[in-house]
N, CA, C and O atoms as a GROMACS GRO file, in nm:
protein
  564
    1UNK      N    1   3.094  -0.844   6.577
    1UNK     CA    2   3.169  -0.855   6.454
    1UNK      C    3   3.199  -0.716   6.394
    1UNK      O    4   3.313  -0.675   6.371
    2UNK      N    5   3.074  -0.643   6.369
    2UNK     CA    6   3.105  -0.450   6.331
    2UNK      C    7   3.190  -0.418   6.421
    2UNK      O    8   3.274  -0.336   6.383
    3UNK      N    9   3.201  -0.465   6.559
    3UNK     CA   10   3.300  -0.358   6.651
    3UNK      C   11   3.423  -0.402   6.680
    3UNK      O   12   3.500  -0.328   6.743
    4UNK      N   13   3.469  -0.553   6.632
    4UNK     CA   14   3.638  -0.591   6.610
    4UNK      C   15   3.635  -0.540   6.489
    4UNK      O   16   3.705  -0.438   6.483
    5UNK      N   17   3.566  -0.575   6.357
    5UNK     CA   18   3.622  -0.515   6.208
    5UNK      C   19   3.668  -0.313   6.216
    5UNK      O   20   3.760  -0.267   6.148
    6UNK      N   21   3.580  -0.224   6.313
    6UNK     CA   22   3.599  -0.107   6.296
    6UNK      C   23   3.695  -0.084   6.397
    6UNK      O   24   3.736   0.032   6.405
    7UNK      N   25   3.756  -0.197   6.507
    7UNK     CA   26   3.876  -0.206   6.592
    7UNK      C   27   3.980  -0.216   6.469
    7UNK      O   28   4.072  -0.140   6.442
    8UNK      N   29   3.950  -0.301   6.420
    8UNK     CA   30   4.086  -0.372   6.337
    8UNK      C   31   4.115  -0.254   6.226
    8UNK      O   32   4.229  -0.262   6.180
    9UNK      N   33   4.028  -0.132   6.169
    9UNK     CA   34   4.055  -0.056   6.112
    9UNK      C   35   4.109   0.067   6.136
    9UNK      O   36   4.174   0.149   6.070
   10UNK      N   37   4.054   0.055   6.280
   10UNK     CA   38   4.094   0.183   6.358
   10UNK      C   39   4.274   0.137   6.360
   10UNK      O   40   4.355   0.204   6.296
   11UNK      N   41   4.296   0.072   6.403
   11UNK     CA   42   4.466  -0.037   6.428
   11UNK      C   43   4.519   0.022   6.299
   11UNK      O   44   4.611   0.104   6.307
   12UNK      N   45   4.469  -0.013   6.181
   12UNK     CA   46   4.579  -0.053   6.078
   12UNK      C   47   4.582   0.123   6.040
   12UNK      O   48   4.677   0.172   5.980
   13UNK      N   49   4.477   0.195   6.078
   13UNK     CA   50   4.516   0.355   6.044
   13UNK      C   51   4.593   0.404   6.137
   13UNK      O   52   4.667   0.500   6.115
   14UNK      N   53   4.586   0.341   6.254
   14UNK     CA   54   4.686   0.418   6.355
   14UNK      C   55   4.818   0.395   6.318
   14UNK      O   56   4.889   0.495   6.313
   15UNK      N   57   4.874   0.278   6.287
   15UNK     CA   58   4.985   0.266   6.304
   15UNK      C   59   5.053   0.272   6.152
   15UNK      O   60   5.175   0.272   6.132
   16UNK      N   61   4.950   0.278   6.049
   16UNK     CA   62   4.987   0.285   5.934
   16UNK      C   63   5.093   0.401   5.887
   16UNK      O   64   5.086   0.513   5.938
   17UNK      N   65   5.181   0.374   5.795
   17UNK     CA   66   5.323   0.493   5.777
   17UNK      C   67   5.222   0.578   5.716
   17UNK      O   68   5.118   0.534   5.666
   18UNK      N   69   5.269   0.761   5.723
   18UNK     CA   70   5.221   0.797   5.626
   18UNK      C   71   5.200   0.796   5.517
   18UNK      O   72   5.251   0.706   5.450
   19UNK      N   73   5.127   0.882   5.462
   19UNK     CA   74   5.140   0.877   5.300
   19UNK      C   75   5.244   1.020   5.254
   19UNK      O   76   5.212   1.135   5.283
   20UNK      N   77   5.351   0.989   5.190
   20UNK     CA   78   5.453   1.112   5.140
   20UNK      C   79   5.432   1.144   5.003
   20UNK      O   80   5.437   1.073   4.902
   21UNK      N   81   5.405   1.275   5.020
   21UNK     CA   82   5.357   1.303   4.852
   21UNK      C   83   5.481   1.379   4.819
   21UNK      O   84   5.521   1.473   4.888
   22UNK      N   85   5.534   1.341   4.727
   22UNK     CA   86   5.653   1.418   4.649
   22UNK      C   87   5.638   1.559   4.627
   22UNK      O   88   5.546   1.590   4.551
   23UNK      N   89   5.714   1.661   4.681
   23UNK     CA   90   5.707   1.793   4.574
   23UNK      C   91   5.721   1.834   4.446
   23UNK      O   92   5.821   1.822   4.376
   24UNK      N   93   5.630   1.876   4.422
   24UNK     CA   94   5.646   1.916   4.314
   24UNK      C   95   5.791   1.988   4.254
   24UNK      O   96   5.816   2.088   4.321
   25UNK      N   97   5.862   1.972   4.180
   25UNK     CA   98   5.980   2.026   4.102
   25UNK      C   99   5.976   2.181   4.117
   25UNK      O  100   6.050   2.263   4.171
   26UNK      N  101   5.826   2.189   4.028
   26UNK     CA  102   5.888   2.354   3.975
   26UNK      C  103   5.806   2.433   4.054
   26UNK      O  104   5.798   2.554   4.036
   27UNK      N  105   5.716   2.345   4.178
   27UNK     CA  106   5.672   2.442   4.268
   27UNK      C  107   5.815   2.473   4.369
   27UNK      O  108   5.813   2.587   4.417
   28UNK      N  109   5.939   2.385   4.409
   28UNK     CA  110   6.008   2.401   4.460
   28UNK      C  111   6.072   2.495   4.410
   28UNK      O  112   6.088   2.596   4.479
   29UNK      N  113   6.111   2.491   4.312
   29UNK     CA  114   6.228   2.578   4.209
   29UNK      C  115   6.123   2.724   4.270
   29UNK      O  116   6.140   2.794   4.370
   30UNK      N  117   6.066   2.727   4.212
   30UNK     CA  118   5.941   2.884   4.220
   30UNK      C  119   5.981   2.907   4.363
   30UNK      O  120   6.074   2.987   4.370
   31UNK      N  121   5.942   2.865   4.474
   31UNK     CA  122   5.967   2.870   4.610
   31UNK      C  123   6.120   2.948   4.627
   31UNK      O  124   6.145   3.057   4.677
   32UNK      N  125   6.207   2.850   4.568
   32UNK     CA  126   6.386   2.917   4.594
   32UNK      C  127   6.392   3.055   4.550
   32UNK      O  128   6.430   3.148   4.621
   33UNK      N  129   6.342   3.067   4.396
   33UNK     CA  130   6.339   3.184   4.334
   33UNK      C  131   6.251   3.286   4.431
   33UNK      O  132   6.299   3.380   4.494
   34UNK      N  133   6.140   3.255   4.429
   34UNK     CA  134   6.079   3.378   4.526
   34UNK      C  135   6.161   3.415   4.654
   34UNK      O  136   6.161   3.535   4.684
   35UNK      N  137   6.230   3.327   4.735
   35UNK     CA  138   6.302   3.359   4.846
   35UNK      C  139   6.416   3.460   4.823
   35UNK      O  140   6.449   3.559   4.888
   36UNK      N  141   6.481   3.391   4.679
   36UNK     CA  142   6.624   3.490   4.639
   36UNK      C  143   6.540   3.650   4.617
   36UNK      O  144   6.563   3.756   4.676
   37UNK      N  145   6.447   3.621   4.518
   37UNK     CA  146   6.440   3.792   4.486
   37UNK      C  147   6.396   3.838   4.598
   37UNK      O  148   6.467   3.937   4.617
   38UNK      N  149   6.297   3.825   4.719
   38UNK     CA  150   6.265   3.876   4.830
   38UNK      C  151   6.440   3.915   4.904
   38UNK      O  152   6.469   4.029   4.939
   39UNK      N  153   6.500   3.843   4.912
   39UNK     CA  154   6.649   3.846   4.985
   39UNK      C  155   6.675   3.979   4.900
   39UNK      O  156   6.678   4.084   4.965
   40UNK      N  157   6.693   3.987   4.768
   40UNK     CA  158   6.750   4.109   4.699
   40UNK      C  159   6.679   4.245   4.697
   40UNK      O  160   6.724   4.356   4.671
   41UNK      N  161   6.582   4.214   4.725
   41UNK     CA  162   6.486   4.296   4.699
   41UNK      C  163   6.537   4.393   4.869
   41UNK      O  164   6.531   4.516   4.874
   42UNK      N  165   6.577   4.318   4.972
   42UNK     CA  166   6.628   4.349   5.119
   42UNK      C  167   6.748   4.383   5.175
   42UNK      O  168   6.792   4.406   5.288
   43UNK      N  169   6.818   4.376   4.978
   43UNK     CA  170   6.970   4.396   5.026
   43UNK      C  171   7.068   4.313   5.106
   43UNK      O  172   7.183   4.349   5.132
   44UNK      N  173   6.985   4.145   5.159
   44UNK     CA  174   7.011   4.075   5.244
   44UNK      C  175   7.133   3.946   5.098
   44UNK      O  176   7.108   3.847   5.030
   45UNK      N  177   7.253   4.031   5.122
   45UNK     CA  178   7.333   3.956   5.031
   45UNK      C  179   7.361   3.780   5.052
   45UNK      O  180   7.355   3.680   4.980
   46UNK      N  181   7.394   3.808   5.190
   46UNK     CA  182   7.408   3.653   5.244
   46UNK      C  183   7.314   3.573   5.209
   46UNK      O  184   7.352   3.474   5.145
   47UNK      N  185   7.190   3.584   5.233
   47UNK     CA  186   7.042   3.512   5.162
   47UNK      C  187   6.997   3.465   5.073
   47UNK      O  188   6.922   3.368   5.059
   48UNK      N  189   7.074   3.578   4.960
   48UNK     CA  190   7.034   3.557   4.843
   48UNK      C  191   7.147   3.482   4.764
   48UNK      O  192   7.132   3.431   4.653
   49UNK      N  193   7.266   3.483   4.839
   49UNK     CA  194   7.353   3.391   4.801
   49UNK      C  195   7.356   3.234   4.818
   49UNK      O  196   7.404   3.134   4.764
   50UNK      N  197   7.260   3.279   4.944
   50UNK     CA  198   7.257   3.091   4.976
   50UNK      C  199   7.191   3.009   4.877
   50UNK      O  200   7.194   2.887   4.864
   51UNK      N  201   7.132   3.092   4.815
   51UNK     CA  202   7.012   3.039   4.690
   51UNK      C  203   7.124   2.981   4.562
   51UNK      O  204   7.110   2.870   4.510
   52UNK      N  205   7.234   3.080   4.525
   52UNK     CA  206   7.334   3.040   4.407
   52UNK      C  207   7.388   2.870   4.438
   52UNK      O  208   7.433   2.815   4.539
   53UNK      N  209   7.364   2.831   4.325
   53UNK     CA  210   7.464   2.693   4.329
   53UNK      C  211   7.605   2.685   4.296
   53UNK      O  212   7.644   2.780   4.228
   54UNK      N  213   7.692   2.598   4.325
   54UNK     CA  214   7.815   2.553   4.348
   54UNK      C  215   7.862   2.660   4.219
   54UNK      O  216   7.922   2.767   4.228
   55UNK      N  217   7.832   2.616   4.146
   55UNK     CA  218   7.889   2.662   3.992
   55UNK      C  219   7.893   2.809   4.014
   55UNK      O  220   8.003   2.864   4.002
   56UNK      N  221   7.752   2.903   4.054
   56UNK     CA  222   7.790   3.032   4.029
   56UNK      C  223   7.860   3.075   4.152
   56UNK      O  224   7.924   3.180   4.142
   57UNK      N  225   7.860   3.008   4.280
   57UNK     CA  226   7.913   3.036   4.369
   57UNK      C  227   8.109   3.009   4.388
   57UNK      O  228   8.182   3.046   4.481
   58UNK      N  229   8.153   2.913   4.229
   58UNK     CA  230   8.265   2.951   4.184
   58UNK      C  231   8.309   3.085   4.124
   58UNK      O  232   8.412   3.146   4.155
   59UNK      N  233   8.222   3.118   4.040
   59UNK     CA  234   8.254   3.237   3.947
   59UNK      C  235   8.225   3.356   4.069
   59UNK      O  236   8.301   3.453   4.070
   60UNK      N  237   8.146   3.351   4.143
   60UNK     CA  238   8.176   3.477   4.249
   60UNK      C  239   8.168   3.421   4.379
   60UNK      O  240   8.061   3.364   4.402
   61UNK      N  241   8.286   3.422   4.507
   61UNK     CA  242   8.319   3.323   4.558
   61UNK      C  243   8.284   3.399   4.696
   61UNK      O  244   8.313   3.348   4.804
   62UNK      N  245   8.224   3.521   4.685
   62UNK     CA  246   8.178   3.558   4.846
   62UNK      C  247   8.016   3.650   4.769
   62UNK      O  248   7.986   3.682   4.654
   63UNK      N  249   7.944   3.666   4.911
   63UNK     CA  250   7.860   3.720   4.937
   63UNK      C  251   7.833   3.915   4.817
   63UNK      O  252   7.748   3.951   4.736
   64UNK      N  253   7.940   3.970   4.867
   64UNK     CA  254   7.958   4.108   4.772
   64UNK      C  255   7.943   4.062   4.645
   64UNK      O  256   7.839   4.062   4.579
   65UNK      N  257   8.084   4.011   4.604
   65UNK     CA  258   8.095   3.976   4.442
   65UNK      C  259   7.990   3.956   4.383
   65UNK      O  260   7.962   4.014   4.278
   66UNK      N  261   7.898   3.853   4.451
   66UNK     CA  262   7.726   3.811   4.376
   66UNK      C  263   7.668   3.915   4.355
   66UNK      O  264   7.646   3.956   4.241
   67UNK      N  265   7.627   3.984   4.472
   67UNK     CA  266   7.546   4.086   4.527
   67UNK      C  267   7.578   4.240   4.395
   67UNK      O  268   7.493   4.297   4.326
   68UNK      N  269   7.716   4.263   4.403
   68UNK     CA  270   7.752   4.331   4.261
   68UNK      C  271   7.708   4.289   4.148
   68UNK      O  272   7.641   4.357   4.071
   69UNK      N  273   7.748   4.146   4.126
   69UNK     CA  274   7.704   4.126   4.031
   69UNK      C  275   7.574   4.148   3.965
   69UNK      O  276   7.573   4.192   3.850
   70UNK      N  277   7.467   4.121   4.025
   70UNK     CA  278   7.325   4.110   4.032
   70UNK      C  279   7.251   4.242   4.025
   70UNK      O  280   7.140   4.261   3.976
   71UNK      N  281   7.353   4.350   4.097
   71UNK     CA  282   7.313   4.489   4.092
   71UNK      C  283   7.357   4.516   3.933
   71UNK      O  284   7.297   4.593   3.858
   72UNK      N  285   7.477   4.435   3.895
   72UNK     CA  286   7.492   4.550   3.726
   72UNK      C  287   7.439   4.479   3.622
   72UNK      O  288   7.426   4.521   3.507
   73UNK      N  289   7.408   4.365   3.667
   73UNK     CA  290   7.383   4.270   3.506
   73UNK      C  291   7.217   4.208   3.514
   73UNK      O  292   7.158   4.149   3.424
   74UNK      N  293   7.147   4.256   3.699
   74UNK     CA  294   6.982   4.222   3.667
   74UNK      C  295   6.932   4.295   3.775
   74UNK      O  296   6.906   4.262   3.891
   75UNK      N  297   6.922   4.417   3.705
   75UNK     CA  298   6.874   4.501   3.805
   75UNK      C  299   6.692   4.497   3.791
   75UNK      O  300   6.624   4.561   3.871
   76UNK      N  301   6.649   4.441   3.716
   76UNK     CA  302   6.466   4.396   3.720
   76UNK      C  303   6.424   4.305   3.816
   76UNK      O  304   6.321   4.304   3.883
   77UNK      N  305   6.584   4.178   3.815
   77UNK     CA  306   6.546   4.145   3.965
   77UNK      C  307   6.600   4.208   4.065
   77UNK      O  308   6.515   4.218   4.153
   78UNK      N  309   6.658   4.236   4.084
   78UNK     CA  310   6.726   4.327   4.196
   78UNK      C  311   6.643   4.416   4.256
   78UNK      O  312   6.636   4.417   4.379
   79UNK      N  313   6.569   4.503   4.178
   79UNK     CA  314   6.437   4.604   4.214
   79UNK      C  315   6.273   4.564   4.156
   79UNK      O  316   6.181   4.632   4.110
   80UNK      N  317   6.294   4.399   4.190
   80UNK     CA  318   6.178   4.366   4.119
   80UNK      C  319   6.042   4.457   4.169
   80UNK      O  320   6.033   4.501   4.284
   81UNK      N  321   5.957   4.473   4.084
   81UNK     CA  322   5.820   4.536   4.168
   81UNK      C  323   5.769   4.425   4.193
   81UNK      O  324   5.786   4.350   4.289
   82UNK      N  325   5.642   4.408   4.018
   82UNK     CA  326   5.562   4.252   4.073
   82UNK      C  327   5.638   4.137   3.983
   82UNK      O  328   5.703   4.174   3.885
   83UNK      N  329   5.631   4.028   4.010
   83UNK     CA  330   5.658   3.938   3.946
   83UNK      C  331   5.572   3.772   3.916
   83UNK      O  332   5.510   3.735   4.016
   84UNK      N  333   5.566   3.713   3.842
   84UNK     CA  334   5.463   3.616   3.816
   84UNK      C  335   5.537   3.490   3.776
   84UNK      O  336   5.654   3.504   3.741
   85UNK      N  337   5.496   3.398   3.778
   85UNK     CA  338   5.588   3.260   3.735
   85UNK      C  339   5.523   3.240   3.615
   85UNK      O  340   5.427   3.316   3.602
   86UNK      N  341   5.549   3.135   3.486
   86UNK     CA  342   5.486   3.141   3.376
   86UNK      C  343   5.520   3.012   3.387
   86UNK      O  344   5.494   2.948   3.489
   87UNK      N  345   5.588   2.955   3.272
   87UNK     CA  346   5.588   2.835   3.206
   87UNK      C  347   5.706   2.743   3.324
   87UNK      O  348   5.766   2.817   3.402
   88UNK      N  349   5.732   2.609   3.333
   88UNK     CA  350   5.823   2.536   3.356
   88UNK      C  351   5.834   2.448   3.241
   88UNK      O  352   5.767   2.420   3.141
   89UNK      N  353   5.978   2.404   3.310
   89UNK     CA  354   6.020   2.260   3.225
   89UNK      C  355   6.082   2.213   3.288
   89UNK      O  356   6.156   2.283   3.358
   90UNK      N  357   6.089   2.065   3.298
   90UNK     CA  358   6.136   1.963   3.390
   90UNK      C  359   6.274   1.912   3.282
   90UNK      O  360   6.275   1.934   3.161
   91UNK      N  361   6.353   1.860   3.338
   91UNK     CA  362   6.488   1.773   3.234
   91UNK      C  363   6.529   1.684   3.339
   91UNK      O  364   6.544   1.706   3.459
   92UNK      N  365   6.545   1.576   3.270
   92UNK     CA  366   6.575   1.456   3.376
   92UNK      C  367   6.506   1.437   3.461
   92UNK      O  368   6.554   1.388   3.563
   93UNK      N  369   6.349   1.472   3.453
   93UNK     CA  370   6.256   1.377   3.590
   93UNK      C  371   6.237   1.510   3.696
   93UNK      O  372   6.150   1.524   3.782
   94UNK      N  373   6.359   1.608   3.655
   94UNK     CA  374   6.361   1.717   3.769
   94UNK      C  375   6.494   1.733   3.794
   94UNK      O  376   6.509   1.832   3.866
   95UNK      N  377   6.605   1.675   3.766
   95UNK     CA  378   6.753   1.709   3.797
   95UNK      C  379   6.737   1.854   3.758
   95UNK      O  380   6.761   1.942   3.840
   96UNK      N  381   6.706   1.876   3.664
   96UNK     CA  382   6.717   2.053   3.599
   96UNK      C  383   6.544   2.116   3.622
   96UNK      O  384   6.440   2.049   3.617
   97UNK      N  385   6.557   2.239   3.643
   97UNK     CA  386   6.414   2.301   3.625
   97UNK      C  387   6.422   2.406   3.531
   97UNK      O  388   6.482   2.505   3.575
   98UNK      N  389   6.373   2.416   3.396
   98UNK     CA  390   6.416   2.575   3.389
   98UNK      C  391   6.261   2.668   3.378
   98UNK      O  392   6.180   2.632   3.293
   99UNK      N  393   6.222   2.813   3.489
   99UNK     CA  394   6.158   2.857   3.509
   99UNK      C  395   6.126   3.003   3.425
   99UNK      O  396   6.210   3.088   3.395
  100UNK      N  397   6.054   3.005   3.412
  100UNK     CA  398   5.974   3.175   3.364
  100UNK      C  399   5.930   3.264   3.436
  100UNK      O  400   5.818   3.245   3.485
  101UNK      N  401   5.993   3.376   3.464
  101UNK     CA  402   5.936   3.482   3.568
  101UNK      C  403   5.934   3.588   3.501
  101UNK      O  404   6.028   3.654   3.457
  102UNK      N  405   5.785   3.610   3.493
  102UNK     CA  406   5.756   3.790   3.419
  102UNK      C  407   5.786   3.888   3.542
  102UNK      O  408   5.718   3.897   3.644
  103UNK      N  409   5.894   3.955   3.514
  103UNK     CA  410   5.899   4.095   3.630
  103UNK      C  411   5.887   4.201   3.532
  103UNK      O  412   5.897   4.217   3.410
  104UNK      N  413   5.853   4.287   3.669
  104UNK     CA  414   5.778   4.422   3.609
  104UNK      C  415   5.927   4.512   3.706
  104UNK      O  416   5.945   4.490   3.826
  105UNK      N  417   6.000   4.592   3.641
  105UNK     CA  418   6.153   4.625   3.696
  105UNK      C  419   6.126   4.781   3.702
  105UNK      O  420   6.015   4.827   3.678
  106UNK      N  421   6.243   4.865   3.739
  106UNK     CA  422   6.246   5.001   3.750
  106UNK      C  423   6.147   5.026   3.640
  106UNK      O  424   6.138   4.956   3.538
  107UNK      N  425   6.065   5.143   3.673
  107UNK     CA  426   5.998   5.249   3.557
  107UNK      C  427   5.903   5.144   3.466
  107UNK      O  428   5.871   5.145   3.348
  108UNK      N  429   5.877   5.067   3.561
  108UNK     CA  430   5.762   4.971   3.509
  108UNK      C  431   5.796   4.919   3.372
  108UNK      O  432   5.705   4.896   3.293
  109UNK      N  433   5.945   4.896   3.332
  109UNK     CA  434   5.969   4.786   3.226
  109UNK      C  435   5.935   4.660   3.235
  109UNK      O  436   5.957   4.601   3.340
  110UNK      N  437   5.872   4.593   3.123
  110UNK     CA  438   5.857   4.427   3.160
  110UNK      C  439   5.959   4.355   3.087
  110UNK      O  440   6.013   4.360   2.976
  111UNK      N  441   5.965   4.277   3.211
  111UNK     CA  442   6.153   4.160   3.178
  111UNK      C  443   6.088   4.036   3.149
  111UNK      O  444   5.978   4.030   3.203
  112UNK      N  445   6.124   3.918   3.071
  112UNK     CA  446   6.112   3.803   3.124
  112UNK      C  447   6.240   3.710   3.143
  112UNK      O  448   6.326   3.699   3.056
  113UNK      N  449   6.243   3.648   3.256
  113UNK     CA  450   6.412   3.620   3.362
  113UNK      C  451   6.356   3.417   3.326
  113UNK      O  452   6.249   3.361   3.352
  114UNK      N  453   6.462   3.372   3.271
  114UNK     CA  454   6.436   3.208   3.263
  114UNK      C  455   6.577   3.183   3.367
  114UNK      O  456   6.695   3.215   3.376
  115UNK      N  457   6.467   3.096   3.438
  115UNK     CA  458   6.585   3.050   3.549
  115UNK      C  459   6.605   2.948   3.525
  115UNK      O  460   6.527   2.873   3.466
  116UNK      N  461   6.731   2.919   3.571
  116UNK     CA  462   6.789   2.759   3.530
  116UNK      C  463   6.806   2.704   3.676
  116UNK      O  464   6.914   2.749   3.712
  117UNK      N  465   6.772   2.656   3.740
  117UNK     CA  466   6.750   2.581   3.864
  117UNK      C  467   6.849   2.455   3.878
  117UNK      O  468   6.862   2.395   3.771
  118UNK      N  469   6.913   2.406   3.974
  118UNK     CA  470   6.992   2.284   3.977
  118UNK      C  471   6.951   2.225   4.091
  118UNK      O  472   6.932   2.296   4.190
  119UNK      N  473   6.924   2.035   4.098
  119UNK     CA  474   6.867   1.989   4.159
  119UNK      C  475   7.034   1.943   4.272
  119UNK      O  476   7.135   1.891   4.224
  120UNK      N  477   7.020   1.982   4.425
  120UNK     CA  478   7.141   1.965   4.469
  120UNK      C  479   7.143   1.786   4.534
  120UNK      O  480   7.052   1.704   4.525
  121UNK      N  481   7.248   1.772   4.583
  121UNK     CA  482   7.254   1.629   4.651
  121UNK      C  483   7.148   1.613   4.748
  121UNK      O  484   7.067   1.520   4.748
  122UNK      N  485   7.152   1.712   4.834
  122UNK     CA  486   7.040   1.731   4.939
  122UNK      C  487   6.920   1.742   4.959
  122UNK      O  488   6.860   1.757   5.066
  123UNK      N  489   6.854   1.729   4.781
  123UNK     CA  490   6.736   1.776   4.749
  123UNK      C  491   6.679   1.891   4.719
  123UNK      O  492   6.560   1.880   4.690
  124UNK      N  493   6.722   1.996   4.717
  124UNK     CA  494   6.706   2.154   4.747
  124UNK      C  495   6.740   2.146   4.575
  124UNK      O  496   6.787   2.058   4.503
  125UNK      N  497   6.683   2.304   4.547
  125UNK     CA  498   6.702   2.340   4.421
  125UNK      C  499   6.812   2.505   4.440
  125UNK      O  500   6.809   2.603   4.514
  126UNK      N  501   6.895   2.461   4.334
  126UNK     CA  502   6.948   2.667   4.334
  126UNK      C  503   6.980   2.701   4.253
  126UNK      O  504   6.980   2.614   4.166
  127UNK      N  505   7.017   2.800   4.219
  127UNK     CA  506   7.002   2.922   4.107
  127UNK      C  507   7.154   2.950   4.056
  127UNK      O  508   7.240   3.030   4.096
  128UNK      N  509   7.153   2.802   3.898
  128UNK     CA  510   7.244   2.781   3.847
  128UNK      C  511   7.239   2.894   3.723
  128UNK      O  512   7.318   2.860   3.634
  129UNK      N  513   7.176   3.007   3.695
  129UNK     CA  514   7.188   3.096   3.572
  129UNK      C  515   7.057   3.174   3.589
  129UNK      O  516   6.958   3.148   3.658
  130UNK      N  517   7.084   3.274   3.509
  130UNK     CA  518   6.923   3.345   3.526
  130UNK      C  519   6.975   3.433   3.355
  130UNK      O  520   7.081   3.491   3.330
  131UNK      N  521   6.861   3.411   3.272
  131UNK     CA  522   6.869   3.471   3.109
  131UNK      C  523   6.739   3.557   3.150
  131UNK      O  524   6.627   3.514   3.179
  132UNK      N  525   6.794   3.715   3.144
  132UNK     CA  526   6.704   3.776   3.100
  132UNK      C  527   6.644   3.854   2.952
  132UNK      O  528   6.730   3.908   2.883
  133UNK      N  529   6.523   3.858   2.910
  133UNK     CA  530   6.452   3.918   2.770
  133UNK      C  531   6.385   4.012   2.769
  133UNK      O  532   6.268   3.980   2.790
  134UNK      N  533   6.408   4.191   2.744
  134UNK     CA  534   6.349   4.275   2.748
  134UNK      C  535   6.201   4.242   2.706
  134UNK      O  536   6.211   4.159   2.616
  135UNK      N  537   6.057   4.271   2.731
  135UNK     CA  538   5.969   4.262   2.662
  135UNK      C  539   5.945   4.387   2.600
  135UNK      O  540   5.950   4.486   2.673
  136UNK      N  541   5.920   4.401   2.483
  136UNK     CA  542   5.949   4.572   2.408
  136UNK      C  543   5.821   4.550   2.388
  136UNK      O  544   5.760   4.624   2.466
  137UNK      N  545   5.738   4.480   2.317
  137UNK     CA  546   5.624   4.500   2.210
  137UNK      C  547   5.523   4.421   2.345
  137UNK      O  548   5.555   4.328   2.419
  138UNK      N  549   5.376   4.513   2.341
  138UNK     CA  550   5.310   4.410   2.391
  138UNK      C  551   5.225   4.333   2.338
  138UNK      O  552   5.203   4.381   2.227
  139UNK      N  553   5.139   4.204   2.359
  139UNK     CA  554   5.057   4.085   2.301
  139UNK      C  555   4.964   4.174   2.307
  139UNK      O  556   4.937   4.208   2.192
  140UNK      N  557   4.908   4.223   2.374
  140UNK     CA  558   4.763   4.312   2.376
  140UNK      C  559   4.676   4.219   2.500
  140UNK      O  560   4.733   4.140   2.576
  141UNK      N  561   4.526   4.246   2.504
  141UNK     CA  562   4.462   4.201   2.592
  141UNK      C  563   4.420   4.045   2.570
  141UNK      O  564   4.353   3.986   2.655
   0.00000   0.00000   0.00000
């Protein structure tokens, strides 16, 4: 009787579907973002473009245009040193992510960059805006 019941268990684990655990949102979002600034950080324009979504990939419609862009208007990410993730926020369940990344930029200025993340058809997240905020004053220890 113990050795059909631990047959019959062995059975229903073998053939049983997995178990699929959902990703996390804003560990995904974090993931895209770290890939883009590594891409920029390499000069690897194509890369870091693949990361832009539909929308910004209207407003600059090849590989350069971005790549300029990004050099004149966020150069903390562009030459990020270190960088850290901070806060998320989820909108709609996860359709939207918007992220917090403390970078530390040329001459050791600290930035903080809120990314706006877009959830695509395919599942993938990309990099619908990026707001950056000088940090001037610091909190202390």
């Amino acid at each position: 009787m113990v050795a059909r019941f631990a047959s019959l268990v062995a059975t229903l684990v073998l053939v049983a579907p997995p178990i699929v655990h959902a990703e996390d949102p804003a560990l995904q979002a974090q993931s895209v973002i770290s890939e883009q600034i590594r891409a920029l950080m390499r000069d690897d324009a194509e890369k870091a473009y693949s990361y832009a979504s539909p929308d910004i990939r209207m407003m600059y419609p090849d590989k350069n245009a971005f790549l300029t862009m990004v050099q004149k208007n966020y150069e903390a990410v562009y030459h990020a040193g270190n960088y850290a993730f901070g806060r998320s926020k989820l909108v709609g369940g996860g359709e939207m992510v918007f992220q917090e990344v403390m970078i530390t930029g040329p001459g050791g200025k600290d930035w903080t960059a809120i990314y706006e993340m877009r959830l695509m058809d395919d599942g993938s997240y990309k990099v619908n805006g990026v707001r950056m905020m000088k940090n001037s004053t610091s909190t202390g220890i």
